[in-house]
C-alpha positions in Angstrom: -40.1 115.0 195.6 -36.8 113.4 194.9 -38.5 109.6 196.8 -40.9 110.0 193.4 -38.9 110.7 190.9 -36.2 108.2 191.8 -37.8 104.5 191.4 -39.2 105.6 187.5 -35.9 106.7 186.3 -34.2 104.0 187.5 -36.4 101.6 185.8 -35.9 103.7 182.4 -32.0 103.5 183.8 -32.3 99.7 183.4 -34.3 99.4 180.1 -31.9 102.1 178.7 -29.1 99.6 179.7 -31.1 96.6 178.7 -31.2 98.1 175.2 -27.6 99.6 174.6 -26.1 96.4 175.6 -27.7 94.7 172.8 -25.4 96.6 170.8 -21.9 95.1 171.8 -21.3 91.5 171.5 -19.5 91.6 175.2 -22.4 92.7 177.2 -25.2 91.4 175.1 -25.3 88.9 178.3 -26.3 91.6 180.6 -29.5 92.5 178.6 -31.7 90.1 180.8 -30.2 90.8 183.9 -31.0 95.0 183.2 -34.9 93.7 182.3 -35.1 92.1 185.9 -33.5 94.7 187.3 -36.1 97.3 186.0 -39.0 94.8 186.8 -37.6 94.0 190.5 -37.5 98.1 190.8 -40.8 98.4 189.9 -42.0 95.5 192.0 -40.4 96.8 195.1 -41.5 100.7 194.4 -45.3 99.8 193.3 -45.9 96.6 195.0 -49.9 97.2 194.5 -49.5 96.3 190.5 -47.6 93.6 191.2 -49.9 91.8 194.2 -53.6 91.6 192.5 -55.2 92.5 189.6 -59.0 93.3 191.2 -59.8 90.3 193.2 -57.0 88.3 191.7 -54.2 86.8 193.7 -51.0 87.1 190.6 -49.1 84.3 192.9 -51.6 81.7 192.2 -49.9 82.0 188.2 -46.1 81.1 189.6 -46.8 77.4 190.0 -48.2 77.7 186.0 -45.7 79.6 184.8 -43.0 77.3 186.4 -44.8 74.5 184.8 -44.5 76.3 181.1 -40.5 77.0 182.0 -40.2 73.0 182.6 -42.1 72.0 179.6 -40.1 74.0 177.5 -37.1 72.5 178.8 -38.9 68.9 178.3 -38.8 70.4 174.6 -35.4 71.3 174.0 -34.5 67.6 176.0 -33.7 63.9 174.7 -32.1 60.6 175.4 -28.8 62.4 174.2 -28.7 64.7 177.3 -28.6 61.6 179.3 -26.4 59.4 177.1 -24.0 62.2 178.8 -24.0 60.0 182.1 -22.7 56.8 180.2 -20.0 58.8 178.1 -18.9 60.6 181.3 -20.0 59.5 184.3 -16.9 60.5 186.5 -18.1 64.0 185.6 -21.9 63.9 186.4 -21.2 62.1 189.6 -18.9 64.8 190.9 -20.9 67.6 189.2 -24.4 66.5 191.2 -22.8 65.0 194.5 -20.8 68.1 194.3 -24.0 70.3 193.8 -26.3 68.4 196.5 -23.6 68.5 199.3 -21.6 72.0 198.8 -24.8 74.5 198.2 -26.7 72.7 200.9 -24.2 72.9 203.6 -23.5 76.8 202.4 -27.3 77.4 202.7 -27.7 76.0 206.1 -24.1 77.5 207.8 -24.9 81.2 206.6 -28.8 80.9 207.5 -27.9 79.5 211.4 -25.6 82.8 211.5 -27.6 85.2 209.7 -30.4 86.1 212.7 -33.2 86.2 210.8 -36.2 85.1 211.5 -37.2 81.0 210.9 -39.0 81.3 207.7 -36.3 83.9 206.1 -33.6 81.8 206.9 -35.3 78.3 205.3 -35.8 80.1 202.1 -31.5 80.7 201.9 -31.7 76.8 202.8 -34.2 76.3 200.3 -31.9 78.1 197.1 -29.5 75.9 197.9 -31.2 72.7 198.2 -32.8 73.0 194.6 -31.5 71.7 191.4 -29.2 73.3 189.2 -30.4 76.8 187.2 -31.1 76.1 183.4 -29.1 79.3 182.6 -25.7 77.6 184.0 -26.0 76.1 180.1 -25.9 79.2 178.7 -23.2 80.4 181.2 -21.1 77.6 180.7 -21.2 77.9 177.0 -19.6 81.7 177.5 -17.1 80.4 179.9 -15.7 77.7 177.6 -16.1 74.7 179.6 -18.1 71.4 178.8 -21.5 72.5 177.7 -22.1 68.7 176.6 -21.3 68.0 180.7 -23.3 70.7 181.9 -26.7 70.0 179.9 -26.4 66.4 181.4 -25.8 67.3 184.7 -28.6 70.0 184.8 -30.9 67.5 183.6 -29.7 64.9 186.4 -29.8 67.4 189.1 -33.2 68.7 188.1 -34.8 64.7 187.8 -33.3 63.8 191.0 -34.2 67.0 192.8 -38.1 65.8 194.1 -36.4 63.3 195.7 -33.4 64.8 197.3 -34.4 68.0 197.8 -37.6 67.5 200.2 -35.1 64.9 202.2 -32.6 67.7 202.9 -35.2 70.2 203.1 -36.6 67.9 206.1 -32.5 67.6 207.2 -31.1 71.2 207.3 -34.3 73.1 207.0 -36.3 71.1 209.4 -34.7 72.8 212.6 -35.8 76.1 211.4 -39.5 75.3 210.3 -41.4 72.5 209.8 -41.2 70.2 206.8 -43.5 68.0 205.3 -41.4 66.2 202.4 -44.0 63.9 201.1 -45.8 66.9 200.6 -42.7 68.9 198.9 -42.0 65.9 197.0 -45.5 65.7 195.4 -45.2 69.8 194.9 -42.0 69.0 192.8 -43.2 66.5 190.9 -46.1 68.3 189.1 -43.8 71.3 188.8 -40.9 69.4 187.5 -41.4 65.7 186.6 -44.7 65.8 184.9 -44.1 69.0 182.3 -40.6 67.8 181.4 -42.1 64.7 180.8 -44.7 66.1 178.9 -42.4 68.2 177.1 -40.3 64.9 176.2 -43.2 63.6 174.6 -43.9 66.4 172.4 -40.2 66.2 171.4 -40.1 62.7 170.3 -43.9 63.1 168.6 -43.0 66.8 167.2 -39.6 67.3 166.6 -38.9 69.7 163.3 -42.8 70.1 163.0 -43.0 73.0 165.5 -40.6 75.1 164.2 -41.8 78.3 166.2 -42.2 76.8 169.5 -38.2 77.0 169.8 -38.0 80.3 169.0 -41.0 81.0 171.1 -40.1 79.2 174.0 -36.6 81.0 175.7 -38.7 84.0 175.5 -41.3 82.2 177.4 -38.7 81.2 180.3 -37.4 84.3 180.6 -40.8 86.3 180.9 -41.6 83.3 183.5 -38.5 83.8 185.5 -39.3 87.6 185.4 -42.9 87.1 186.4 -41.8 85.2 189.4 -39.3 87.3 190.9 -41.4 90.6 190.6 -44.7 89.0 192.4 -42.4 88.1 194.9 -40.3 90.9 195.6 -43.8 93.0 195.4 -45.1 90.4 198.5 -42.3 90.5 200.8 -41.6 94.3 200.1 -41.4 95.0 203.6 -39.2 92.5 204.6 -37.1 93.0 201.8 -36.4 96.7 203.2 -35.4 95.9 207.1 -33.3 92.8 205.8 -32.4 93.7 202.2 -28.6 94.5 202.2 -28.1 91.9 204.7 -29.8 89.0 202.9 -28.1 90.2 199.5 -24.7 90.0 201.0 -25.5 86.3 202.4 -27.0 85.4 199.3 -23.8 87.0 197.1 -21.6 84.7 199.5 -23.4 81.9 198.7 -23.5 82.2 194.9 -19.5 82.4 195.0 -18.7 80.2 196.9 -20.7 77.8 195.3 -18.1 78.5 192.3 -15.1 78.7 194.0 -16.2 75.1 196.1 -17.5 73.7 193.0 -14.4 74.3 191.0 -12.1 72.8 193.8 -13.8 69.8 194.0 -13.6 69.2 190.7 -9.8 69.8 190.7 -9.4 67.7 193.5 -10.8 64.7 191.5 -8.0 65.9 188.6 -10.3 66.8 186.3 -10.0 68.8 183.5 -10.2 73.0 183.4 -13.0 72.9 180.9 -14.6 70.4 183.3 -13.8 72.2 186.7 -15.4 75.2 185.2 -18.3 72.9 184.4 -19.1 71.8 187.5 -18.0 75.4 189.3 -20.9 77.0 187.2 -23.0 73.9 187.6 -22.7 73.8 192.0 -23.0 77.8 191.8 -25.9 78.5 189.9 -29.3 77.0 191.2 -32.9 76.8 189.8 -34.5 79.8 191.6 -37.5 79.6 189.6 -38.7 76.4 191.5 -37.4 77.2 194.4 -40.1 80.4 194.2 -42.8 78.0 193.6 -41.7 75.3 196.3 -42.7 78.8 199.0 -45.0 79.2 196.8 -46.8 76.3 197.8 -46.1 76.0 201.2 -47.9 79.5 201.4 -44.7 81.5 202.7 -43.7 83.4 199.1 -43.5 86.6 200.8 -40.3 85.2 203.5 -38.9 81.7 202.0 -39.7 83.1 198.9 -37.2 86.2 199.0 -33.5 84.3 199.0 -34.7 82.6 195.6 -35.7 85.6 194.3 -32.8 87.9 195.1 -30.3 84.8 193.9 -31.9 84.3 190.6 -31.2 87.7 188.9 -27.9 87.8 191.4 -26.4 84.7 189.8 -26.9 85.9 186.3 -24.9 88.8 186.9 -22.3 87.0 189.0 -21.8 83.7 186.4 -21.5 86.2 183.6 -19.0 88.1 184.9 -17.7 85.0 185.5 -17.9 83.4 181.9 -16.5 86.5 180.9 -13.5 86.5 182.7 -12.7 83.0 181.7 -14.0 83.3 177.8 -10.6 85.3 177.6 -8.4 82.4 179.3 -8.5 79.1 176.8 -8.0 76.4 179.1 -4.9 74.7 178.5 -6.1 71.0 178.1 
């Protein structure tokens, strides 16, 4: 009796949450992170609403909704967030090197120790080969650091990431499964590449003239984001219970010391504390979104799929506890 009753109310538990905190300016942040919370619940206690619909496979609309997340960014993009490179170049350089080396390395160190099996293992590889997480923006905007630095890095991370992240998907993962990267590479591309550039385009032809799609549009991303992490965690429901704590303490040690890495290397190049918390948030935080639809399309969402989609509501909750923390500290410089 009590196995029934439990998963409903604490989905109501979450919304309830999700709605309070709307109230108080402080943990307004946290409103998202209860929705996902509620719809991961739900996912993971009735798996059979989130699999099909009839006949109809609901991972076959992850790719698609991806592809609406990067459009929307393509939309909210211009020259200015790369004119960022040119103005600060020392930055972006340490912020993406910093990113493609440190959250790599993490992925494939904890992933050798953690004993699962192959395909579980490439998805904590795969979180941390992907491109930075759009909401490290946001984040960084709460923590006081370089919002100007972290747009530009985001948006050289996510442009450079069908070509690095197949090559060290192939490096790391490649003992673990097997690779194909022209094939990753290509999956990337139309998930990445081809909407942000689309979205560019309707920037420069639409700017001012669609007034709604910008209010329209972080809605979209977040009911995208949501989407993907509940038809996952409703696929790899079973392997999610044997290996659930487990793979959310590896992934929890990843996400952190993502920051704590990325903020050293930063200081280690003497650069400033708006900037080392830049690039801390920026290393930390990664797009699990596309990471979801990279095991998407290699056909393994239910067990390379499951790291991305336990980090993706994990990091939210982490990098705002996080901005929090150091909204109340003004950095000194």
């Amino acid at each position: 009796m009590i196995t029934e009753i439990f998963p409903p109310l604490l989905i109501v538990f979450f919304i309830v949450l999700a709605i309070a905190f709307q109230r108080y300016p402080k943990l307004k942040g946290f409103s998202y992170t209860m929705v996902i919370l509620a719809s991961f619940t739900a996912a993971v206690s009735y798996p059979q609403y989130f699999t099909k619909w009839g006949s109809f496979d609901l991972s076959a609309l992850i790719t698609p909704s991806i592809q609406l997340i990067m459009f929307g960014m393509g939309t909210t993009m211009g020259i200015a967030d790369f004119v960022g490179v040119v103005k600060t170049p020392k930055g972006v350089f340490i912020g993406v090197v910093s990113h493609f080396i440190i959250m790599p390395l993490l992925g494939f160190t904890l992933a050798s120790f953690s004993g699962f099996e192959p395909e579980i293992a490439a998805g904590i590889i795969l979180i941390g080969c992907s491109p930075n997480g759009m909401a490290s923006n946001v984040i960084s905007y709460l923590a006081r650091a370089n919002v100007a630095l972290s747009i530009t890095i985001t948006a050289v991370s996510t442009m450079l990431s069908p070509f690095v992240t197949p090559f060290l998907m192939k490096a790391l993962a490649g003992a673990f499964i097997e690779i194909n990267a022209w094939e990753m590479m290509w999956d990337i591309m139309k998930m990445v590449i081809l909407p942000i550039a689309a979205g560019l385009l309707f920037n420069r032809l639409f700017h001012g003239k669609v007034v709604w799609l910008d209010r329209v549009m972080p809605y979209v991303s977040m009911f995208g984001i949501a989407f993907s992490i509940v038809v996952i965690a409703a696929a790899g429901r079973d392997n999610l219970f044997s290996i659930g704590p487990l793979l959310l303490c590896l992934v929890l040690v990843h996400n952190l010391s993502g920051y704590f890495l990325g903020y050293w290397s930063a200081r280690l190049f003497k650069m400033s504390e708006r900037d080392c918390r830049t690039v801390a948030i920026e290393v930390g935080m990664q797009n699990g979104g596309l990471a979801s639809g990279i095991a998407k399309e290699m056909g393994k969402l239910a067990t390379i799929g499951l790291a991305p989609a336990i980090f993706g509501p994990l990091m939210n909750i982490t990098g705002s506890i996080l901005a929090s923390w150091w909204h109340r500290k003004t950095p000194k410089d």
